[in-house]
C-alpha positions in Angstrom: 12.6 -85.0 -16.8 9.7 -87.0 -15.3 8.7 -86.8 -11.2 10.1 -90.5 -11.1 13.6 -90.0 -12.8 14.0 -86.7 -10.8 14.0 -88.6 -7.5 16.4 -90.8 -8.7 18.7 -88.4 -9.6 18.6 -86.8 -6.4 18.8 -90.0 -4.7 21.6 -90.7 -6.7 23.1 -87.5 -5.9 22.9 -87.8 -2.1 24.4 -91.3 -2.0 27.4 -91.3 -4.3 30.7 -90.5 -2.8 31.8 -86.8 -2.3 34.1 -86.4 -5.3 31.5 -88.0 -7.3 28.8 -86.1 -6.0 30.8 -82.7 -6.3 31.4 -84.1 -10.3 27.8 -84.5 -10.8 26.9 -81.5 -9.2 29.2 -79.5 -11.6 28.0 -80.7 -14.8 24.1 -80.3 -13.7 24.5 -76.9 -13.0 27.3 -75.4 -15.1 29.6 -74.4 -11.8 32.9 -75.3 -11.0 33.9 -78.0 -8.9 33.5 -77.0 -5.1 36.4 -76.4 -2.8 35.9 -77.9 0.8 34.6 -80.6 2.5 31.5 -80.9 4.2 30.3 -82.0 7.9 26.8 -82.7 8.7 25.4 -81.9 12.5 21.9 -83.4 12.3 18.8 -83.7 14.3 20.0 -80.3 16.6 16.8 -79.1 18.5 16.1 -75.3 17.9 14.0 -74.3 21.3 11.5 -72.0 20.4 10.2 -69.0 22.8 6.6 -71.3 24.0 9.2 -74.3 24.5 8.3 -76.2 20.9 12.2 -77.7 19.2 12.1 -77.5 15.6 14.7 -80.1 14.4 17.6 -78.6 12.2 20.7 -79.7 10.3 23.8 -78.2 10.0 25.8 -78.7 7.3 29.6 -76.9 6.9 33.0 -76.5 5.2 35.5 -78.7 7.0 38.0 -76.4 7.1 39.0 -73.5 9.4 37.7 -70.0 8.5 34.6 -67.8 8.5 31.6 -68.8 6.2 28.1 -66.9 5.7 24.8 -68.9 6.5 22.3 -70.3 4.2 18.8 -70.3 5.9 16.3 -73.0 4.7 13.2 -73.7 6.9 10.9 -76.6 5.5 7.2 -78.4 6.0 8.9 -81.0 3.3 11.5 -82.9 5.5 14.6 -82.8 5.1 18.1 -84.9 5.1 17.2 -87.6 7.6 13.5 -88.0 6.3 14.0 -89.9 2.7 11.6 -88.6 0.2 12.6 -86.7 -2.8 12.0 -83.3 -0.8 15.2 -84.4 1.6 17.2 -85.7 -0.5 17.0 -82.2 -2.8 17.0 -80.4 0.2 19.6 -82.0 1.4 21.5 -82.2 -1.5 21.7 -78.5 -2.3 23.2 -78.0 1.4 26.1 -80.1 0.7 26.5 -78.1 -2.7 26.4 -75.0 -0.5 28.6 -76.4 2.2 31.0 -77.6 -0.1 31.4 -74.0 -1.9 32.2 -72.2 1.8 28.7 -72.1 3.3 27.1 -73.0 6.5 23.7 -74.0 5.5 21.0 -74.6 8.7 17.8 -76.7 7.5 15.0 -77.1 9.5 11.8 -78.2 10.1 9.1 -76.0 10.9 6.5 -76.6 13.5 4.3 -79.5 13.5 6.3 -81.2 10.7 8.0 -84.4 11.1 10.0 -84.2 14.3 9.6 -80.7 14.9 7.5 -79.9 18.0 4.6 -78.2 18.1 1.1 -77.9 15.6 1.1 -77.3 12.3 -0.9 -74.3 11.6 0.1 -73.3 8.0 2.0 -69.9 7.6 0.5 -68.9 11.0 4.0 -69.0 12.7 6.7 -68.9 10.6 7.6 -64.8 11.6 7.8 -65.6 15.3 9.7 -69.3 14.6 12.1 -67.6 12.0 13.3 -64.9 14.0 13.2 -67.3 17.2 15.8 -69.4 15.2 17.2 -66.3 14.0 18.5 -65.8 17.4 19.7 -69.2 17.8 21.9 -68.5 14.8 23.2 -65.3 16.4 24.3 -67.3 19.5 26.1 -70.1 17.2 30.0 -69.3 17.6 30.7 -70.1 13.5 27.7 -67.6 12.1 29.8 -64.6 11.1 26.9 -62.2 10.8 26.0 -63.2 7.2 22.4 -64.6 6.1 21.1 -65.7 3.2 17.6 -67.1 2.3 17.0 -69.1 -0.1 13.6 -71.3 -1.0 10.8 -72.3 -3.4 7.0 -72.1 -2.5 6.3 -72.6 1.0 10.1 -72.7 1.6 9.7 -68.6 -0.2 6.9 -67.5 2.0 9.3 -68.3 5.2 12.0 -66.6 3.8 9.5 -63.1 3.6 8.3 -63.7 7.1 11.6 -62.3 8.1 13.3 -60.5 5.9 12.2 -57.1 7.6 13.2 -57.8 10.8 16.2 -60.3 9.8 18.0 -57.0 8.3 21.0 -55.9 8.7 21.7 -59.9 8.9 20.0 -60.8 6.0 22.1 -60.2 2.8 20.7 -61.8 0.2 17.5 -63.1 -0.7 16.1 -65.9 -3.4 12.1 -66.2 -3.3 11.0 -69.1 -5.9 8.0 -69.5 -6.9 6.4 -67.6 -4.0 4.7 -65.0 -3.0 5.1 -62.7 0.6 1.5 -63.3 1.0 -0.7 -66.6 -0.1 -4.4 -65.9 0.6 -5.1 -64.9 -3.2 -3.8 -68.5 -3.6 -6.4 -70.3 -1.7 -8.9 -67.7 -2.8 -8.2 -67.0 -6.3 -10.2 -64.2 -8.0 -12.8 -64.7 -5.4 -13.1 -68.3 -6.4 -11.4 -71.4 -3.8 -8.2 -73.2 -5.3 -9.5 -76.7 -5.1 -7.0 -78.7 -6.8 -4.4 -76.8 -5.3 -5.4 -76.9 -1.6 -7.2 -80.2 -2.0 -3.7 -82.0 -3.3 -1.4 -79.9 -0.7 -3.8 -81.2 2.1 -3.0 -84.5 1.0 0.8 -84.1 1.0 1.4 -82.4 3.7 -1.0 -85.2 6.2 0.4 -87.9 4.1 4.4 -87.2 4.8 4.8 -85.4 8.0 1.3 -84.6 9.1 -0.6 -85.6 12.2 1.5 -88.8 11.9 4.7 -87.4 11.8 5.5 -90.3 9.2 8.0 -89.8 6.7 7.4 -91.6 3.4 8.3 -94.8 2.3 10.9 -95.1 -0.9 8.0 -95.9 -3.1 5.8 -93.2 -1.9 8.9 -90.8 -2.3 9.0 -92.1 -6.3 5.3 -91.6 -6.0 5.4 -88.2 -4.7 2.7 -86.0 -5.6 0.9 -88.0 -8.7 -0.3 -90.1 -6.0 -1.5 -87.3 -3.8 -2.9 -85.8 -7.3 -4.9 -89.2 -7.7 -6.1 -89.4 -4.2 -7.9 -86.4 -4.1 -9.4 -86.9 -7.8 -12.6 -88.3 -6.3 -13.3 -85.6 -4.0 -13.1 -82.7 -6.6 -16.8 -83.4 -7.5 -17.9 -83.7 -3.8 -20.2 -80.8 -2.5 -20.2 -79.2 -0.4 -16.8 -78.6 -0.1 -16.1 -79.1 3.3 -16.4 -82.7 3.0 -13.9 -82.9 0.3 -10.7 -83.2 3.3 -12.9 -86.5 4.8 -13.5 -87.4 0.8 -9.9 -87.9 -0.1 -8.3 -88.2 3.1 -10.7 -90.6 5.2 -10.8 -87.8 7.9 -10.8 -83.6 8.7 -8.1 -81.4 8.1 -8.2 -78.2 10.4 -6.3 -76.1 8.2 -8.4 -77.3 5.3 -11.7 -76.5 7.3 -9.8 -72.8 7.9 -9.6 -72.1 4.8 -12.9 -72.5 3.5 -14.4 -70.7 6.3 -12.0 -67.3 6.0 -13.1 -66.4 2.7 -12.0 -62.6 3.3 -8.4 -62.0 2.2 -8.6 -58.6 4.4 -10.0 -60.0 7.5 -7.5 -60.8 10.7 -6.7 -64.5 10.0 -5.5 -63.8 6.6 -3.5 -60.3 7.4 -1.7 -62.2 10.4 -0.3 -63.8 7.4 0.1 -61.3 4.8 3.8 -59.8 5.0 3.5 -57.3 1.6 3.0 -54.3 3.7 7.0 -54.6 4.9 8.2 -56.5 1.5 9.5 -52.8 0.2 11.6 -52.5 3.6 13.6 -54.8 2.6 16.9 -53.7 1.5 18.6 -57.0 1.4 19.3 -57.8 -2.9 16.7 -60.1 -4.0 16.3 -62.8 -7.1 12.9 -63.8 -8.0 12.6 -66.7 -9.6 9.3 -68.0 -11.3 7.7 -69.6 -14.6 4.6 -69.1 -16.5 2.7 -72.1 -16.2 3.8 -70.9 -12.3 0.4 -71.0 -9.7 2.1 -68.4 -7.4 3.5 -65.8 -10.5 1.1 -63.2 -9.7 2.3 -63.5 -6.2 5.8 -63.0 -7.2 5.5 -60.4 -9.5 3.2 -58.2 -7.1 6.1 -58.2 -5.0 8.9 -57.7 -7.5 7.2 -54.8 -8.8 6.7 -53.6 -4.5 10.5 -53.8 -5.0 10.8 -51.9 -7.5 8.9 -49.2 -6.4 10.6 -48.2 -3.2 13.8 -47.9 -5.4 15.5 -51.6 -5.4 17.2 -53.6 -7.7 15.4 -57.0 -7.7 16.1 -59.3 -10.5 13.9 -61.4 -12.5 14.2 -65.0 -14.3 10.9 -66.4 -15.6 11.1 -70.0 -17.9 8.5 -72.3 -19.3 8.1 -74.0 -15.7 5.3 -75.0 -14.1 5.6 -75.0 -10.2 7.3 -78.6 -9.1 9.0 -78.6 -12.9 12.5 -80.4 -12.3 14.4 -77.9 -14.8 12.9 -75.0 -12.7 14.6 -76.5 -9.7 17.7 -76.7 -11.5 17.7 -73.9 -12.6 16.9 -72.8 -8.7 19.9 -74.2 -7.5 21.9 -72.5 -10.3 20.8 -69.2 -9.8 20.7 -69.3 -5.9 24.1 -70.1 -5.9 25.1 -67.3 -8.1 23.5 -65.2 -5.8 24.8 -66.0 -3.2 28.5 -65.8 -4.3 28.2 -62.4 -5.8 26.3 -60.5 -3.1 28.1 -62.6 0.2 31.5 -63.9 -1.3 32.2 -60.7 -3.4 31.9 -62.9 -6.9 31.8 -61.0 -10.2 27.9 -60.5 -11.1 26.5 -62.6 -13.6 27.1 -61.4 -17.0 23.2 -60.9 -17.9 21.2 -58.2 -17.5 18.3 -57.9 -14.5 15.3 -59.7 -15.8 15.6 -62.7 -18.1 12.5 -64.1 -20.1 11.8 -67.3 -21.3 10.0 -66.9 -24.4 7.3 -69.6 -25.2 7.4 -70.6 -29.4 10.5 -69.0 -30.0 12.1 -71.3 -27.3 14.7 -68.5 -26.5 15.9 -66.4 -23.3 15.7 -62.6 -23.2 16.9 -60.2 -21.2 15.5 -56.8 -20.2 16.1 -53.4 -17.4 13.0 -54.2 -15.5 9.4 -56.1 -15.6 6.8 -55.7 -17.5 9.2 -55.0 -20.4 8.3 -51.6 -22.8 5.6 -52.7 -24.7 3.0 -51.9 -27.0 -1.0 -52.3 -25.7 -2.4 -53.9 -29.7 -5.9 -54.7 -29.2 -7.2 -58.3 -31.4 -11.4 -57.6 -31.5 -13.7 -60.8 -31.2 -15.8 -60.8 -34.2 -18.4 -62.7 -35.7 -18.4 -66.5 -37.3 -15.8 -66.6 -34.6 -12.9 -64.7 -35.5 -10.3 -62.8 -34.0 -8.5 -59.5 -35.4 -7.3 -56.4 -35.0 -9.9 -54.5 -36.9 -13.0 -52.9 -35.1 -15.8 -55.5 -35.4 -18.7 -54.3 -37.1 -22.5 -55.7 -36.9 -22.8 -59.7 -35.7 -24.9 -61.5 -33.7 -23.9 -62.4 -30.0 -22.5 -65.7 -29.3 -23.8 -68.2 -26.5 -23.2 -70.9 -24.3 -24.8 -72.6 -21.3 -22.6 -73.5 -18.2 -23.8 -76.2 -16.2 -21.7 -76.6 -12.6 -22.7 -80.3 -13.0 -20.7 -80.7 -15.8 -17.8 -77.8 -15.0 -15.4 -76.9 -18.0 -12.8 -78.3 -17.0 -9.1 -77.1 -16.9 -6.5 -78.9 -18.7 -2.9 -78.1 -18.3 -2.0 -74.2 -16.9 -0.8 -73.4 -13.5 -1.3 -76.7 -11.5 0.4 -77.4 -8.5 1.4 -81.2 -10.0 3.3 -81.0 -12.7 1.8 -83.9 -15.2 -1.1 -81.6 -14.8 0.0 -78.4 -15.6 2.0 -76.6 -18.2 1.2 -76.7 -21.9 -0.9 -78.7 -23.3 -3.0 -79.4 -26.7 -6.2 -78.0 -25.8 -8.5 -79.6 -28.7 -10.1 -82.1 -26.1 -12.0 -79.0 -24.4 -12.6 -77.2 -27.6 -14.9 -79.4 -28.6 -17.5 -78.9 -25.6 -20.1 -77.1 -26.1 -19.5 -74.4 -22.9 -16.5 -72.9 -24.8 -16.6 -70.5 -27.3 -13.0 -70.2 -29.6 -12.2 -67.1 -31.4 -9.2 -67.6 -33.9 -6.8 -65.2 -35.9 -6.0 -65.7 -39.6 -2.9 -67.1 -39.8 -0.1 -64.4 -39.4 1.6 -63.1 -41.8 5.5 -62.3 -39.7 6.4 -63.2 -36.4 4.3 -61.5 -32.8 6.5 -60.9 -29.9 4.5 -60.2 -26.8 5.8 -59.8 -22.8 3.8 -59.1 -20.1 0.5 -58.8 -18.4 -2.6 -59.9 -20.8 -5.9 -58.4 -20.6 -9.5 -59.4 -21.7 -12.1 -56.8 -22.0 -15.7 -58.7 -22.8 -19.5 -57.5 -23.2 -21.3 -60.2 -21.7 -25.0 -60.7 -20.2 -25.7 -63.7 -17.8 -29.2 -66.0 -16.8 -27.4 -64.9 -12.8 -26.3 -62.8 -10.9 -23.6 -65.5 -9.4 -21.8 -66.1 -12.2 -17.7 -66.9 -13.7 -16.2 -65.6 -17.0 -13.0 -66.8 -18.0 -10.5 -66.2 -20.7 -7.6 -68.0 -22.3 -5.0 -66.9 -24.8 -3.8 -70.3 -26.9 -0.8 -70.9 -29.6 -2.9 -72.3 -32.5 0.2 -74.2 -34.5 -0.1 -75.2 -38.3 -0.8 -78.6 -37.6 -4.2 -77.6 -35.7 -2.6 -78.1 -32.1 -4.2 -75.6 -29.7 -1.3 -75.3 -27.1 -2.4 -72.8 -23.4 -0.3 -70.1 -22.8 -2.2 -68.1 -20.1 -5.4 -67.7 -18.8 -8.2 -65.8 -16.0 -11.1 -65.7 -14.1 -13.5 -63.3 -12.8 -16.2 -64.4 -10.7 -19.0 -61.8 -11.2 -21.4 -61.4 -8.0 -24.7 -58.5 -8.0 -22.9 -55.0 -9.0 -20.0 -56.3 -10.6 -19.2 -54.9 -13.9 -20.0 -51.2 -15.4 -23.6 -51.9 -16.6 -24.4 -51.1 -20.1 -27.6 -48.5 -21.7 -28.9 -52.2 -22.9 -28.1 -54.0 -19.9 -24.6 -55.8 -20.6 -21.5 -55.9 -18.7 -18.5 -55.0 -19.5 -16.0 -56.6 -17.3 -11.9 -57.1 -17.7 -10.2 -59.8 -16.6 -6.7 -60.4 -16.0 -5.3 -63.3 -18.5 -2.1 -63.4 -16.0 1.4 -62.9 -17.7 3.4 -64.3 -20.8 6.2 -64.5 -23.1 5.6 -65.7 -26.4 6.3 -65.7 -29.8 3.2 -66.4 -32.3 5.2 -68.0 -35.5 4.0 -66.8 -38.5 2.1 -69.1 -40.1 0.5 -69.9 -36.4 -3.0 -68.4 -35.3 -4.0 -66.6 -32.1 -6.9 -68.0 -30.2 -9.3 -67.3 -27.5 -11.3 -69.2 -25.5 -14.6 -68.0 -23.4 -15.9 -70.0 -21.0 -17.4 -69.7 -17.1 -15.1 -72.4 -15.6 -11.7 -74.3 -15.4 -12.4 -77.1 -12.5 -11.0 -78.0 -10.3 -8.0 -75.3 -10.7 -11.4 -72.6 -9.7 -13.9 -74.0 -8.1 -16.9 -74.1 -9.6 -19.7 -71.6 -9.2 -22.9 -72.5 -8.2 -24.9 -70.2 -9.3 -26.5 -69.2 -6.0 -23.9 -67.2 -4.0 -24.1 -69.2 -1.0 -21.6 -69.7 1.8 -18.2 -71.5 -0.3 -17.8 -74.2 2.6 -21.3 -75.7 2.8 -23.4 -75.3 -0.7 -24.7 -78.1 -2.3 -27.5 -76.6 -4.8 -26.1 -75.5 -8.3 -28.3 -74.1 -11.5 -27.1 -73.4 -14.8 -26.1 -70.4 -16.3 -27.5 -69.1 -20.1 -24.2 -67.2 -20.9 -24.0 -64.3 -23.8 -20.8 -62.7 -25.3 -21.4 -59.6 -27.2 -18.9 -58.7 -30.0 -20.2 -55.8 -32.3 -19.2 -51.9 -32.9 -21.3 -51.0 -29.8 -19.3 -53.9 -27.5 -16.1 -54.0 -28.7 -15.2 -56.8 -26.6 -11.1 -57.5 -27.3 -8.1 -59.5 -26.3 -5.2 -56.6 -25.3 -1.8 -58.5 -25.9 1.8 -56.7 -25.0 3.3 -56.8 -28.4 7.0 -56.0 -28.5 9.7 -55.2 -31.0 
């Protein structure tokens, strides 16, 4: 389902009558018809401790008894704000409501009409709680919570769940992490189309203005943010690209170039993983593996895990604003919900569910990453890829130029159009990617879980990217992305080699797949992805402000004495 026909739907959704909308709502989502009513309190001002209202809506059965509470706190607007972020928003309340919820929505701070400055993920532990307490005082909340969110709406929900315990009963994180500096400074690198394109949504709905978006900007949506900050992903140095797409300077922007150290105070004052594993509260994570935040996710799932809980797990072939991974969202959430507040039978599946990509079916497993067998598929020369030890062949080599970056095409993208799988024969062809390919395979390859790349590599600089990327070659010649990773290399990086190489390994992400027989593995080397990494400029100098760029002479070694290899999961 396109961007365009998903905000239709939701518009459609919010503005047909309730016995329509609870009929629509049904078949969508494979429930039940809903039971009650619903009444909607809007525009309620939540005072905050330094005097700052965040405006919420309250939406609840309209009928007499006690109901737990659905927590959603938003930078997206909500019911009274149009766009297709309300309207889904606001949507999903009165499918709560109208199944015995209360569901409170609000704003957070600096967003529409919510008081205060928008400082992103800065104050969302002290705002949550603040409205936490609020709730407390509110004579229908019965002393039941539940969170439930995707993205930013994800990272609000972990900013309290410590603290929001014994409340908190029940948790769903989508497509989120508890911590989101590895986001804007992936692998050491800077997520320019990520941040570059949030920047613009968030100042173009809700931002300094405080302007919500018009009905066609809504239809829009983010393919017109996407195309607004196009022209500003080849601007150095980077800290003009906010003034490049935007017309003017975006503090938060400016922030994030400058606080390049994930460990340093601006970025732990954000970072809640140190209390995600006291958090007793169940929790379903739900993500997908064209997903920019999976990593995120999963670190925290397994941080679960580990201190003895009972997370589950549902990964599909989304990308992050996919409209089936929102469906599915709602679905789930909802499931949730009724089995761990309303006493509900549990779903009849088993904890973690798997999407797997070419056999375009769902399995189900105990836990994450699945059993699995480590098979290692060696480089080897004239470009081939197999599971034999290579023996004597020449290096490979390529030169990457940051004036011309590889660029990425499809992946983990925060717009969807861009993202996801996609036939990568347009980028094969350049020069600055080498392509090692598999015979064709003779029975069906399962794998599940986190890929690996070990390579032997020598580089013109010390400043320098590798990057891998693990492709679906089809019998028709389509080259179709399934996962992919970068390591940005800086001096001492890598275990030098007697002759001087590197060998480094770099994380390929995670995947389910099935190769087909009859279909070819592939892997692609190269030193860039742009503008999903920013590109490096071959000088180490500060991220925000360098300008000068040289290219780098790039060598991949592939013999008995550098076994370089991709390690893939292979299941039964």
């Amino acid at each position: 389902m396109s961007h365009r026909r998903t905000v239709l739907a939701a518009a459609g959704l919010a503005l047909a009558s309730p016995g329509v909308r609870r009929w629509l709502w049904a078949r969508l989502l494979g429930l039940p018809p809903a039971r009650y009513g619903v009444r909607a309190s809007r525009d309620i001002a939540v005072p905050m401790p330094d005097g700052a209202r965040l405006m919420t809506d309250h939406y609840a059965p309209s009928a007499p008894g006690a109901f737990p509470t659905i927590l959603i706190r938003t930078p997206y607007g909500k019911w009274t704000e149009a766009g297709l972020f309300g309207l889904v928003w606001g949507a999903f309340s009165r499918l709560l409501a109208a199944r015995g919820y209360h569901v409170v929505i609000q704003l957070t701070r600096g967003r529409y009409t919510s008081g205060g400055t928008f400082d992103p993920l800065a104050d969302e532990a002290a705002d949550g709680m603040a409205t936490l307490e609020w709730l407390k005082a509110q004579p229908w909340f019965n002393g039941s919570l539940g969170t439930w969110g995707a993205s930013y709406l994800g990272y609000v929900q972990w900013a309290i769940a410590a603290d929001a315990q014994p409340l908190l009963k029940a948790m769903v994180p989508i497509v989120t992490g508890a911590q989101l500096g590895s986001l804007t400074h992936p692998d050491g690198a800077f997520g320019l189309d990520t941040l570059l394109a949030w920047t613009a949504i968030t100042e173009l709905q809700g931002g300094d203005t405080r302007r919500s978006p018009s009905w066609r900007e809504s239809i829009a949506g983010p393919d017109a943010a996407q195309r607004l900050v196009e022209q500003a992903f080849q601007h150095l140095p980077l800290a003009e690209a906010d003034q490049r797409a935007l017309g003017r300077t975006v503090t938060f922007y400016q922030d994030w170039l400058q606080h390049t150290d994930l460990r340093g105070p601006y970025w732990q004052q954000r970072d809640h993983t140190a209390h995600v594993a006291d958090v007793a509260a169940p929790a379903h994570f739900i993500s997908g593996w064209y997903d920019l935040i999976q990593r995120e996710l999963l670190a925290d799932y397994e941080a679960l895990r580990r201190a003895g809980r009972a997370p589950y797990l549902t990964i599909g072939p989304w990308a992050h604003t996919s409209p089936q991974l929102v469906l599915a969202s709602l679905r789930e959430g909802l499931r949730w919900f009724d089995w761990h507040m309303k006493g509900a039978a549990p779903p009849a599946r088993r904890p973690v569910r798997l999407f797997f990509i070419g056999a375009n079916v769902w399995r189900e497993f105990g836990s994450w990453p699945p059993p699995a067998r480590t098979t290692a598929w060696f480089l080897q020369g004239e470009a081939g890829l197999a599971p034999t030890q290579p023996g004597i062949a020449a290096p490979d080599h390529y030169r990457y130029d940051p004036a011309d970056p590889t660029p990425a095409l499809g992946g983990a993208r925060l717009v969807g159009p861009l993202g996801g799988p996609r036939d990568q024969r347009p980028i094969e062809a350049r020069p600055d990617i080498l392509c090692y390919t598999s015979a064709p395979l003779d029975r069906d390859l399962d794998i599940a879980g986190p890929v690996r790349l070990v390579l032997f590599v020598r580089s013109s600089l010390e400043h320098t990217d590798f990057l891998g990327r693990l492709c679906d070659v089809h019998p028709d010649g389509r080259s179709i992305n399934l996962c992919d990773g970068l390591l940005r290399l800086t001096p001492g990086a890598g275990e030098r080699q007697p002759d001087g190489s590197l060998r480094i390994e770099i994380g390929l992400w995670n995947i389910a797949a099935r190769f087909r027989r009859g279909h070819c593995i592939r892997l692609h080397v190269a030193s860039g992805a742009h503008p999903r990494w920013s590109r490096n400029l071959g000088y180490g100098d500060p991220l925000a402000d360098a300008t000068r760029a040289r290219a780098a002479d790039q060598t991949v070694y592939h013999d008995a004495a550098h076994p370089s290899a991709l390690l893939l999961p292979t299941i039964a």
